[in-house]
N, C-alpha and C positions, 0 to 999 in steps of 0.2 A: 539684885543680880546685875542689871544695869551700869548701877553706880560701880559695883567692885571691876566688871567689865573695863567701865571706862577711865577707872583706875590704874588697873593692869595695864591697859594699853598706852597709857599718857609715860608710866615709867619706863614703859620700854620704848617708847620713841625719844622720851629724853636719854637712857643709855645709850642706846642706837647712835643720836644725835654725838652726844659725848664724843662714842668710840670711832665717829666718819669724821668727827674734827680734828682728835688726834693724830688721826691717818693721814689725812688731806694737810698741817701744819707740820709734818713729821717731826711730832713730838715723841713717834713711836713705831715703827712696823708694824701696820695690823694686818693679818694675813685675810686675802681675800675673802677665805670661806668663813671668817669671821663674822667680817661686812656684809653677808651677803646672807648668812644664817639671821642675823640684826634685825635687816630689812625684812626678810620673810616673816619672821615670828611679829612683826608690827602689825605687818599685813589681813596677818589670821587672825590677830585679837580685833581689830578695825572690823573685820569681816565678819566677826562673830557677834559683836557689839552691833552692827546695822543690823543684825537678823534679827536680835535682841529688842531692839529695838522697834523696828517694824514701822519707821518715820521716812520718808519720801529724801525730807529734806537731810536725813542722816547718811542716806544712801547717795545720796547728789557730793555730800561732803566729803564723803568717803569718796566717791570714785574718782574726786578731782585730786586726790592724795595717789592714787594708783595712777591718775593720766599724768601727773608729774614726773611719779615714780619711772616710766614708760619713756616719758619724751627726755628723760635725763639720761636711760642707760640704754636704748634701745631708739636713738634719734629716727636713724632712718625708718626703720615699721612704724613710728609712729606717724609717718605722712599718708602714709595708707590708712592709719585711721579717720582719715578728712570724711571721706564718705559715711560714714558714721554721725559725726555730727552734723553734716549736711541734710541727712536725712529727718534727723530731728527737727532742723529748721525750718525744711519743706512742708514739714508736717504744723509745726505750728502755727505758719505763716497761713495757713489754709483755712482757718478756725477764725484768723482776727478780724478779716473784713464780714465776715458772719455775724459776731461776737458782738461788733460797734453797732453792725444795722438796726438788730435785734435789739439791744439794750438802751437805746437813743429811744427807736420810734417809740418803744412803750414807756419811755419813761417822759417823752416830752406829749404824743397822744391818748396816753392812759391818766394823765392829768389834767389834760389840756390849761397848761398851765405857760404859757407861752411869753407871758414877761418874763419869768422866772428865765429863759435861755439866754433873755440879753443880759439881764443880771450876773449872771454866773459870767458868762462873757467878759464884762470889765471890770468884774472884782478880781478873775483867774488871771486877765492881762497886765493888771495893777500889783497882785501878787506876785506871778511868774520874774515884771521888770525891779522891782526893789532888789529880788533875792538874787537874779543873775549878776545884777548890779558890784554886792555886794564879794559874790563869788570873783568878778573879775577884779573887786581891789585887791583879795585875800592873796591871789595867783600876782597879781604886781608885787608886793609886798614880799612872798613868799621868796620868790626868784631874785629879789633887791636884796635881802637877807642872807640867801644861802653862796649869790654869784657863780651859782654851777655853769655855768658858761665860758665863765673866763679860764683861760689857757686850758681848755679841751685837744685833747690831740688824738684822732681817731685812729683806731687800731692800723695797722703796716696793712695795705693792699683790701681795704677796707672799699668796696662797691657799693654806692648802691644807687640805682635809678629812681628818679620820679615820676610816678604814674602821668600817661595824659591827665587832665583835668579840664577846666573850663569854670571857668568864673562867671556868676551870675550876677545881672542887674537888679538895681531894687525893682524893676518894673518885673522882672524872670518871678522873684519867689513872691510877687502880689498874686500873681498870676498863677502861681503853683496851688496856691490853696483852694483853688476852686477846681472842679470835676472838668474838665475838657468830656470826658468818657466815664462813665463808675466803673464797666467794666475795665477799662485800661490801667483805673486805680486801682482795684481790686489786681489786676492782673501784677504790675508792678509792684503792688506793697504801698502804694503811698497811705500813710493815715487819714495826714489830715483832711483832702478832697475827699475820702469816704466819709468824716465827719462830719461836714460841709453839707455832703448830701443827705447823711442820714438825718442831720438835725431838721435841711427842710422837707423833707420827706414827710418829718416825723410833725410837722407846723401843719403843712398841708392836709396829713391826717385829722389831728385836731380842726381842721377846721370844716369837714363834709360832717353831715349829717349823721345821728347814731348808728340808723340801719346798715349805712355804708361801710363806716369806719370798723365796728365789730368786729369780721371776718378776719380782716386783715392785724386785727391786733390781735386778735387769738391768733393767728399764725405767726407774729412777731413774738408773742410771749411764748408758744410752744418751740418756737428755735433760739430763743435765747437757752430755754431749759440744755436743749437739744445739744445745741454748744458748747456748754457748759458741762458735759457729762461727756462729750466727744472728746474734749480736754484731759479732764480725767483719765481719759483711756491714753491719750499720747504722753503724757506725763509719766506713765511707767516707764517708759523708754528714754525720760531725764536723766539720771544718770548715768546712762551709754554713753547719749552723746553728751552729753557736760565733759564725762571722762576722757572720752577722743579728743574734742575740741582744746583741752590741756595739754593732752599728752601734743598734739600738732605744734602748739603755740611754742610752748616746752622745747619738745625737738630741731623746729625751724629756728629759735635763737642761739645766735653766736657766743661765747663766753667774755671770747675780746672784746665784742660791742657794749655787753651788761656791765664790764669792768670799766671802759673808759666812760660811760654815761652814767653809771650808777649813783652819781650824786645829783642828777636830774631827777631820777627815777624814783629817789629818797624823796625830794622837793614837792614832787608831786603828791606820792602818798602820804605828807606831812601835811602839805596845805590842804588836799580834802579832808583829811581825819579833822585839820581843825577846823574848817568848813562846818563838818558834823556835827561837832561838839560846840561849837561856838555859834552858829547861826541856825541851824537846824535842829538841833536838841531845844534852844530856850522857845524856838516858836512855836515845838509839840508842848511846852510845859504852859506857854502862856494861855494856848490854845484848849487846854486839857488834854491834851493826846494820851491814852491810856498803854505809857511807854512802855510795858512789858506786853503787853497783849501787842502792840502793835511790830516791834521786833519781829514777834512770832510772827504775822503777818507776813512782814517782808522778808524775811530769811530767805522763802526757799527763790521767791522771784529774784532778789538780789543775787543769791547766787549762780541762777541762769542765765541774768545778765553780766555777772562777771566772768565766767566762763565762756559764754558765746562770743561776748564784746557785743550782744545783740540787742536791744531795749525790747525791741516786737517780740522776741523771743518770749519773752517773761510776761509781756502783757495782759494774755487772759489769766494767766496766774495772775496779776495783779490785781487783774480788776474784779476775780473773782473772792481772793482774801478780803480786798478794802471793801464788799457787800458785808462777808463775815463780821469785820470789824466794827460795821456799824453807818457804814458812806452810802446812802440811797443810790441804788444802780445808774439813775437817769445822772447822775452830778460824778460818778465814780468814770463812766463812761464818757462825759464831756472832757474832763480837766484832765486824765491821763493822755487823751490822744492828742490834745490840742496842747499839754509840756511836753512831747516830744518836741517840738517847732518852739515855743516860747519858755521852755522852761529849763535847755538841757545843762544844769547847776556846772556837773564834773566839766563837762564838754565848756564852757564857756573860761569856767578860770583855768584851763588848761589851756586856750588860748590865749592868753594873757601869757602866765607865763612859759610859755612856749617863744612865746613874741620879743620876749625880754632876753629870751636865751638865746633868742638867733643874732639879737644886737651884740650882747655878752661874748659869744664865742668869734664873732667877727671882730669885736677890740672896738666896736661902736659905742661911746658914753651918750646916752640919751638922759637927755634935760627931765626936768620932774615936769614941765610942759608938752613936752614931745611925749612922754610917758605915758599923760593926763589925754593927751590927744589922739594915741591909739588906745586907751580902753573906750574913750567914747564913738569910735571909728569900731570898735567890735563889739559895744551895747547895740549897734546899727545892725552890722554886716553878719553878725550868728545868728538873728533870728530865724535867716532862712538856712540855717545849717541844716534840718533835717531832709530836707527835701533836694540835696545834692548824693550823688556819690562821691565816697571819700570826703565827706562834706568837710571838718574837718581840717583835710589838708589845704580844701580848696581857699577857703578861709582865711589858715596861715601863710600862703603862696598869694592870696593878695596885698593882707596887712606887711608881710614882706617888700612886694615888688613898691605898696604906696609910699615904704618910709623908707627905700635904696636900698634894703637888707640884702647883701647876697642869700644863695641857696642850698651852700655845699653844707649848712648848720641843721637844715631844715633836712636835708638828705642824712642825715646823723641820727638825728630824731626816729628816722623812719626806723633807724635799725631796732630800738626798743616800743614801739609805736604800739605792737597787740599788747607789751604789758600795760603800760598806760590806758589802752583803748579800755582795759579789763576793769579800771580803776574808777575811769571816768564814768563809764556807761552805769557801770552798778550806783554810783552816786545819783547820775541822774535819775535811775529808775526811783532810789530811794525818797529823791527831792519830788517826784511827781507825784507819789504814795502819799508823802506827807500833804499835798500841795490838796488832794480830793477831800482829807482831814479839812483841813484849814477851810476851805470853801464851802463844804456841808457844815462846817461848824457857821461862818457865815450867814448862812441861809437858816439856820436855825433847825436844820433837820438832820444833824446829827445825833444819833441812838446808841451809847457807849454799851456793846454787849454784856450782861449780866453775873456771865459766868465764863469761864474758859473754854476756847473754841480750839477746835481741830483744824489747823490750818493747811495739813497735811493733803 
């Protein structure tokens, strides 16, 4: 039933597809209620096929096909769906500083295994710096190739502002990773200073006495549980806001903008796809990575962080799959929060080339030295991407202003920036996913599961 379902529905979005190209190329008059019959009858096979289904992540997929749907014919209501995703956000942001406490303390004092956290420590920094490495030649490379920079010319009456911002010293994000307050990190969302803590938290555990330590670990494992199943319960509500947060993105983009950038925007999802495929695919294989169970894995998180633009978003969904897959919670729960900060794969070689593009579009020829010299200027300066706002831009508005780049290219950018953000961020989640793989294989305590797991 399934299968014929999602048969049915593939041929009618290809018809559909057909009969709106036609229309749109005026190869033919197609009458409105044509188009419009097309789209609905897509609609209700899609919506019959999730019920059919009964997959979390089918429903996420589906509904980011109707927030499109939405934000393409119906721009305006779809800003009013913000709060809808918002809420989703709120909610899961509320779970992650819980999620990290809880699953660190018991896994670094229920073992009391306390070399093991330095370990993990410089073989995830060793791992994280090869792969970003790699990721910012791809994004040089890519952008040298495609030259989507050159002769840009932005749409007629075309705006757009750059947020404040504030660039940080390398002394700023030494500084950031340590807790000033837990609550204040908790409060703000920052990860990594909650990881910071929890790891010593979880040393100093380990190190008092049985009678003492007990209590307190029985309360850190019954809220990791606790967490865990609170998750679950917000998770239902994934494909609302996945769907709003589309339909917004959707809506709030220009057509002029996507038309004069869109060979950017190609560049970009060209060089991750081959990021993917070319760097990250051979190191699940070298590694054993059990590629179809792990897919399943990351599906649904990848999906919420390509929807949100949000990595925390999808987090305890991550880190709750990579347990399924087989990643011991205590090493699942180090290495994703600590690659948000060192590991962010998409986010790095999109600044690269991002960097190349703002030379490009200015009529700047940059030397294969000067080239050489701003990717090791942002092996440096992206480390502490996670822990800015707009981190990001702030980033590329440095490596701009150090190498004389004007800024009206970079204000270009911004106008396609959420599809991009969409792009980047779901890679990097995928890169960290892999990255708890890699390190528990490492450690020798990875458990490739047996049989097929529910990741739903």
């Amino acid at each position: 039933m399934n299968k014929s379902l999602l048969l049915a529905t593939l041929l009618l979005a290809g018809l559909s597809s057909v009969i709106h190209c036609i229309d749109f190329y005026d190869f033919a008059n197609i009458p409105d209620l044509v188009l419009s019959i097309s789209r609905v009858l897509v609609w209700i096979c899609l919506t019959i096929y999730a019920f059919h289904r009964k997959s979390l992540t089918t429903w996420i997929l589906v509904s980011m096909i109707f927030g499109t749907e939405i934000g393409i014919h119906f721009p305006h209501f779809a800003q009013n769906l913000q709060v809808l995703s918002k809420i989703f956000l709120k909610m899961i942001k509320t779970v992650i500083a819980p999620i990290l406490f809880a699953t660190l303390v018991v896994g670094i004092a229920g073992h009391s295994d306390i070399a093991q956290v330095g370990r993990m420590g410089w073989k995830s920094l060793l791992y994280f710096e090869v792969v970003t490495t790699i990721a910012l030649i791809i994004g040089v490379a890519a952008i040298n190739i495609s030259e989507a920079g050159k002769g840009i010319v932005l749409p007629q009456g075309y705006d757009q502002e750059l947020p404040e911002t504030t660039a940080q010293t390398w002394q700023d994000m030494i500084l950031h990773i340590f807790p000033e307050n837990i609550v204040k990190s908790i409060y703000h969302g920052d990860v990594l200073p909650i990881v910071v803590f929890s790891v010593i938290f979880g040393i100093s555990l380990a190190l008092v006495n049985e009678e003492r330590r007990k209590p307190l670990l029985n309360f850190t494992e019954s809220l990791a549980h606790t967490m865990f199943r609170f998750t679950k319960i917000i998770m239902y509500f994934a494909p609302i806001g996945v769907g709003a947060a589309i339909a917004v993105t959707v809506g709030h983009l220009g057509i002029g903008v996507l038309a004069a950038l869109i060979k950017l925007l190609g560049t970009l999802y060209a060089a991750l796809i081959i990021f993917i495929g070319g760097v990250l695919l051979p190191i699940a294989l070298i590694v054993k990575v059990p590629i179809r169970k792990f897919i399943k894995a990351i599906m649904e998180p990848a999906s919420i962080a390509f929807a949100t633009t949000a990595s925390e978003a999808a987090l305890p969904k991550a880190l709750e799959n990579m347990e399924k897959l087989g990643v011991p919670g205590k090493i699942a729960a180090f290495v994703l929060p600590t690659g948000y900060t060192f590991n962010l794969d998409g986010s790095t070689l999109y600044l690269s080339l991002a960097s190349i593009f703002t030379a490009q579009a200015a009529g700047i020829d940059l030397s294969f030295g000067e080239q050489a010299l701003m990717v090791l200027t942002l092996m440096l300066t992206s480390k502490g991407i996670a822990g800015v706002p707009r981190a990001s831009l702030v980033i590329l508005l440095g490596t701009a202003a150090s190498f004389g780049l004007p800024l009206w290219p970079i204000m270009a950018i911004l106008g396609i920036d959420e599809l991009m953000d969409m792009a980047r961020t779901a890679v990097n989640l995928i890169g960290n996913c892999l990255a708890t793989v890699v390190i528990a294989q490492w450690e020798g305590e990875y458990v490739e599961p047996e049989s097929d797991i529910d990741f739903s």
